[in-house]
C-alpha positions in Angstrom: -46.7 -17.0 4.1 -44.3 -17.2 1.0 -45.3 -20.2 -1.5 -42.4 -22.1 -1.9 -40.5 -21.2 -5.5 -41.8 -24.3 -7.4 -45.3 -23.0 -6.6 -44.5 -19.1 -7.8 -42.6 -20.9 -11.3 -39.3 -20.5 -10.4 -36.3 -22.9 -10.4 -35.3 -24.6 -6.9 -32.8 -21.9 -5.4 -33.4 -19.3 -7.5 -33.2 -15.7 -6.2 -33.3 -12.1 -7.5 -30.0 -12.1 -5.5 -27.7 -13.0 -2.8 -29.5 -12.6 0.6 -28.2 -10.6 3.3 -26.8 -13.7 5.1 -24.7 -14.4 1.8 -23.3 -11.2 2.0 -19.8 -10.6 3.7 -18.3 -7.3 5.0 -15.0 -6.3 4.4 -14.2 -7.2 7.8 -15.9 -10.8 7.6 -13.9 -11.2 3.9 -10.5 -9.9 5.1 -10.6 -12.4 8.0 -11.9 -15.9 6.3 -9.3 -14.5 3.2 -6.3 -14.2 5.2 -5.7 -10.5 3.7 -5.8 -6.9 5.6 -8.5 -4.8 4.3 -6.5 -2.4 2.5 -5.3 -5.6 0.5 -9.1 -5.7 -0.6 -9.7 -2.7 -1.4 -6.7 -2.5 -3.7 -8.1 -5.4 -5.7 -11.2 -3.7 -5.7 -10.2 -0.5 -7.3 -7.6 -2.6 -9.8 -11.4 -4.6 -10.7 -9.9 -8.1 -9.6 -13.1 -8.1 -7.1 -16.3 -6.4 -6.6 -18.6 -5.3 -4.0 -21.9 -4.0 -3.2 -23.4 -0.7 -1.1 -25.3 -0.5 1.3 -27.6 2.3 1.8 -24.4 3.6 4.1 -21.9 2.8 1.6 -20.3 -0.3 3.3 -18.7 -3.0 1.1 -20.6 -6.1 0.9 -18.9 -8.9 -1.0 -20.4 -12.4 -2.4 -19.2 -15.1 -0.8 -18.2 -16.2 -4.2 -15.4 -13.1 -3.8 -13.4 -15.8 -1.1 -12.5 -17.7 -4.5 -11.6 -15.1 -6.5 -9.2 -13.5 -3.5 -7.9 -17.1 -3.1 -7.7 -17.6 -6.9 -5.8 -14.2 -6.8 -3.4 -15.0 -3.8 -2.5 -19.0 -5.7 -1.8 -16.4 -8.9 0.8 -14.4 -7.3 2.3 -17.0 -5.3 3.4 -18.4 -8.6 4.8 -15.6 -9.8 2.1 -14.3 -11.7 1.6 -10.3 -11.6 -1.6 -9.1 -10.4 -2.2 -7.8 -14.3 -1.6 -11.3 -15.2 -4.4 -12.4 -12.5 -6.8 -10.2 -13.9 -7.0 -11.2 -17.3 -7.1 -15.4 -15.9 -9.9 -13.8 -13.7 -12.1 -11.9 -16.5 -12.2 -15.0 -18.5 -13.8 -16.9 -15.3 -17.5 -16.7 -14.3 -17.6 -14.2 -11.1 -20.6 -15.8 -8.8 -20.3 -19.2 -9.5 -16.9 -22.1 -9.7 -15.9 -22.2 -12.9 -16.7 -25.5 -15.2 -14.0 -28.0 -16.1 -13.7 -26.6 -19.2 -13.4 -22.8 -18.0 -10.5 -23.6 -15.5 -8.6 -26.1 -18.3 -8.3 -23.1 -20.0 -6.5 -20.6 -17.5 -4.5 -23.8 -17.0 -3.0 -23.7 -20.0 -2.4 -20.3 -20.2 -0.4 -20.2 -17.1 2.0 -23.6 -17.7 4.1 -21.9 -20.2 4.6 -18.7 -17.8 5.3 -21.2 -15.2 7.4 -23.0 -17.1 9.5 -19.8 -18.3 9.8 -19.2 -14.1 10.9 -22.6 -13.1 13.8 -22.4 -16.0 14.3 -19.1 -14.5 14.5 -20.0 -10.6 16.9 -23.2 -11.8 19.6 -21.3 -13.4 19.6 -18.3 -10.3 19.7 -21.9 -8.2 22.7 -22.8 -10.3 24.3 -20.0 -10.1 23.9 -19.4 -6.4 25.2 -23.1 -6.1 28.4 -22.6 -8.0 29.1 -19.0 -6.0 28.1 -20.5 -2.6 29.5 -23.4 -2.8 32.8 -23.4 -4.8 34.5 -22.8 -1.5 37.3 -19.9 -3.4 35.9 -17.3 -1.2 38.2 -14.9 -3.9 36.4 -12.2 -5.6 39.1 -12.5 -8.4 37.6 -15.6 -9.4 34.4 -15.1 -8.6 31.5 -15.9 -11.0 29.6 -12.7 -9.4 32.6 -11.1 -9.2 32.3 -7.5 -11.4 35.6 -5.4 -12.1 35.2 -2.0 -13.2 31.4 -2.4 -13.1 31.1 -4.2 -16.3 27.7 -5.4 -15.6 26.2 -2.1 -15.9 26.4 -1.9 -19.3 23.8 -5.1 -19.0 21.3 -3.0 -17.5 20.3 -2.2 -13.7 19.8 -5.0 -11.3 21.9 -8.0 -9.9 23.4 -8.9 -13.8 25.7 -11.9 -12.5 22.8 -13.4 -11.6 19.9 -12.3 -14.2 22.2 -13.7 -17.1 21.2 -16.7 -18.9 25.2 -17.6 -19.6 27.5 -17.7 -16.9 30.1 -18.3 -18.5 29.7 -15.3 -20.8 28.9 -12.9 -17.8 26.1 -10.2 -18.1 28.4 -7.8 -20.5 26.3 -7.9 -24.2 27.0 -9.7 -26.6 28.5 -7.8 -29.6 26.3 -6.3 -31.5 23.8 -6.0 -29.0 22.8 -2.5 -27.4 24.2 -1.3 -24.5 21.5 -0.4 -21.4 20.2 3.7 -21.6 22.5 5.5 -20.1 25.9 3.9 -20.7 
């Protein structure tokens, strides 16, 4: 019989590792997480999560790895790119919830990208508003309206909408440089 750890001078709860009962497979993590395994193996090879072998070379994640996918997931669904995610993640412990201090820190981080989003999302809102419901229903006064393709010279994408001004439109300003290409 094994003396219990106080006896043999270690810590309550200590361990030389997770045991195998702490230990999830893909299948197990991809379920409780909510994400298809190829999901998780993506985020393993970009480094956002790790996992063991077993003597067969099957995954075998820490439960801890359900916080980090979560963490992850909450990161993207406010915008943030999985890039973005990695660096909040590498600054957070990886087997254990981070302290107080730890988290306050990714907080503040993210609130002015968050803020720069919500500014964002309220002027497409605007815009949307004034287009959908001005009720002209005539392209020739249209705020998206774009003769003669003006709005390339903005750059690629939906340019009516991207612009911070709409009452300037998405043409540059003068002096500014006009997108490759054009």
């Amino acid at each position: 019989m094994t003396a219990p750890a106080s006896a043999r001078g270690e810590a309550p709860g200590a361990s030389s590792g997770p045991s195998r009962h702490d230990l999830l497979t893909i299948g197990q993590l991809s379920e409780r997480s909510g994400l298809a395994t190829s999901a998780l193996r993506y985020y393993e090879k970009l480094d956002l999560i790790h996992a063991t072998r077993t003597a067969g070379g099957q995954r075998r994640y820490t439960r801890a790895t359900l916080r980090r996918v979560a963490f992850i997931r909450a990161a993207q669904r406010v915008g943030l790119s999985l890039d973005e995610a990695k660096v909040a993640l590498d600054r957070l412990p990886e087997h254990r919830a981070p302290t107080g201090a730890e988290w306050d820190g990714v907080a503040l981080s993210w609130q002015s990208r968050i803020d720069q989003q919500i500014a964002e999302l309220e002027r497409l809102k605007a815009k949307l508003t004034g287009c959908i419901g001005c009720g002209c229903l005539s392209l020739s006064r249209c705020a998206l309206y774009n003769a003669a393709d003006r709005a390339a010279a903005a750059g690629p994408g939906a340019r009516y909408l991207l612009t911070r001004d709409p009452a300037t439109g998405p043409e540059p300003a003068p002096g500014e440089p006009r997108a490759a290409g054009h």
